[in-house]
N, C-alpha and C positions, 0 to 999 in steps of 0.2 A: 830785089823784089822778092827771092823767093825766102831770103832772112826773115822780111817782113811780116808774109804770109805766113812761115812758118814761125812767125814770133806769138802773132795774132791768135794761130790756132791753136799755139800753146798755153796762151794765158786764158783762151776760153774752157779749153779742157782743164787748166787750173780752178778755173770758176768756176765751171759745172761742176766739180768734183768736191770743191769747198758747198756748195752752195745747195747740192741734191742730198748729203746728208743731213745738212743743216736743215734742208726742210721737209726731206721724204722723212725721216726718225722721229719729229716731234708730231708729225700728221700720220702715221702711222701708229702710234703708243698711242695718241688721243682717240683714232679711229678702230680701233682693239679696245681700251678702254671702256669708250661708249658702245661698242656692242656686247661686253659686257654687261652693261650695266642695265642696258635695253633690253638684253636675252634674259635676266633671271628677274626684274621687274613685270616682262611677260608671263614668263612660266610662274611668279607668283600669284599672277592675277588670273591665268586661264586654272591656275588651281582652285583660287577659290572662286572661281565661275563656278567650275563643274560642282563643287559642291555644293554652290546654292543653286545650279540646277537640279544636281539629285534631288536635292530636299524638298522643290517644287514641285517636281515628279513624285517622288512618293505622297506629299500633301496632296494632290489631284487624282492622286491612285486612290487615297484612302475614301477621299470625298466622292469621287466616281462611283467606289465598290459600297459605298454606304445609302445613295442616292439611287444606285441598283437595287440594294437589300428593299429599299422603304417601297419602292416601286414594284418588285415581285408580290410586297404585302400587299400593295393596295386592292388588288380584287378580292380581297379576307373580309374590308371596313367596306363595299359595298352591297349590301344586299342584291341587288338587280341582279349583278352579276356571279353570285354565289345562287339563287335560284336558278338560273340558265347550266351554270356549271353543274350544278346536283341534278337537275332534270334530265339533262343529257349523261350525268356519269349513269344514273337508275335508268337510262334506256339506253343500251349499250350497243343496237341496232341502228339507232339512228347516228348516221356520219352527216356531216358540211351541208352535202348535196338536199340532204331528208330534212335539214333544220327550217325551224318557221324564219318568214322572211322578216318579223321582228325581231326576234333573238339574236339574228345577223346584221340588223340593224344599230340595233343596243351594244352588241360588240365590237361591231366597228366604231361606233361612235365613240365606244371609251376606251380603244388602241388611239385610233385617230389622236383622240385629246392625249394619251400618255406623248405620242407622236410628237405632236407639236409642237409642246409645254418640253421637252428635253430636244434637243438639236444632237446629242450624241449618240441617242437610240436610234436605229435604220431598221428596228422589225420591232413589232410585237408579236407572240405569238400565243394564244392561250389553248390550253392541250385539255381536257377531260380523261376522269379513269372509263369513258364509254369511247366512241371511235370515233366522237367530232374534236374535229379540231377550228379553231378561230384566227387564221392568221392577217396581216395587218403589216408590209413593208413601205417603204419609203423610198425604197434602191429596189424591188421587185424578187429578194429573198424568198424561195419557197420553203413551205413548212415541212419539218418530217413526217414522210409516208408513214412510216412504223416506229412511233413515237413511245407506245407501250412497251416496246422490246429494248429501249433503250437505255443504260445501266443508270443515267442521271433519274428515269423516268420510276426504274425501278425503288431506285434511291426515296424518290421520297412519295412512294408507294408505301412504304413499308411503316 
């Protein structure tokens, strides 16, 4: 009996030993293989993600900063509010507080609308060379106290 046992146990360990190379080696090359093949098909494709993400990103940059530009002009193409701005820049005594309560009106109402009409804008702020300022948040953004002293302010002062 124990011949037997030990015949038994010998042809199994003969099998396992024919039988786990034979199929640990071919499932092992195939599963190296295909993660090969699956790793540099990824890395191909998250490459060129990112670069038609880049390209996204700068296109919404450019369109952003161009939709900015046209938007800083627009108080140039409205009279209303280039009268209010000029009136207050030539009384340079009158701040926020001292302005008529239509002027504040008028202003608000054409932050408000820039507001609205862009979902990306969270403040408008409109500053004069006198000491009123007009401001107009979304998110509760306060305006600059000393907006005159500021190098941007001075910038295009000049």
């Amino acid at each position: 009996m124990k011949s037997h046992k030990h015949g038994v146990f010998l042809f199994r360990t003969q099998l396992s030993l024919i039988l786990l190379p034979v199929i640990l080696f071919p499932l092992a090359f195939i599963g190296y293989v295909s993660y090969q093949i699956s790793y540099h098909a990824l890395q191909n494709r998250s490459a060129a993600n990112v670069s038609q993400i880049a390209s996204l990103v700068n296109q919404n940059l450019d369109t952003t900063m161009q939709q900015a530009i046209q938007l800083a002009k627009t108080p140039l193409y409205d009279p209303t509010i280039q009268q209010i701005v000029t009136y207050y820049a030539q009384h340079p005594k009158l701040d926020f507080d001292h302005a008529s309560f239509a002027d504040i009106q008028t202003m608000e109402a054409f932050s408000l609308n820039i507001l609205i009409h862009n979902t990306n804008i969270d403040s408008v702020d409109i500053y004069t060379a006198g000491a009123a300022a007009f401001p107009e948040s979304s998110i509760g953004l306060q305006s600059f106290t000393n907006w005159r002293s500021q190098p941007w302010f001075q910038e295009l002062m000049r």
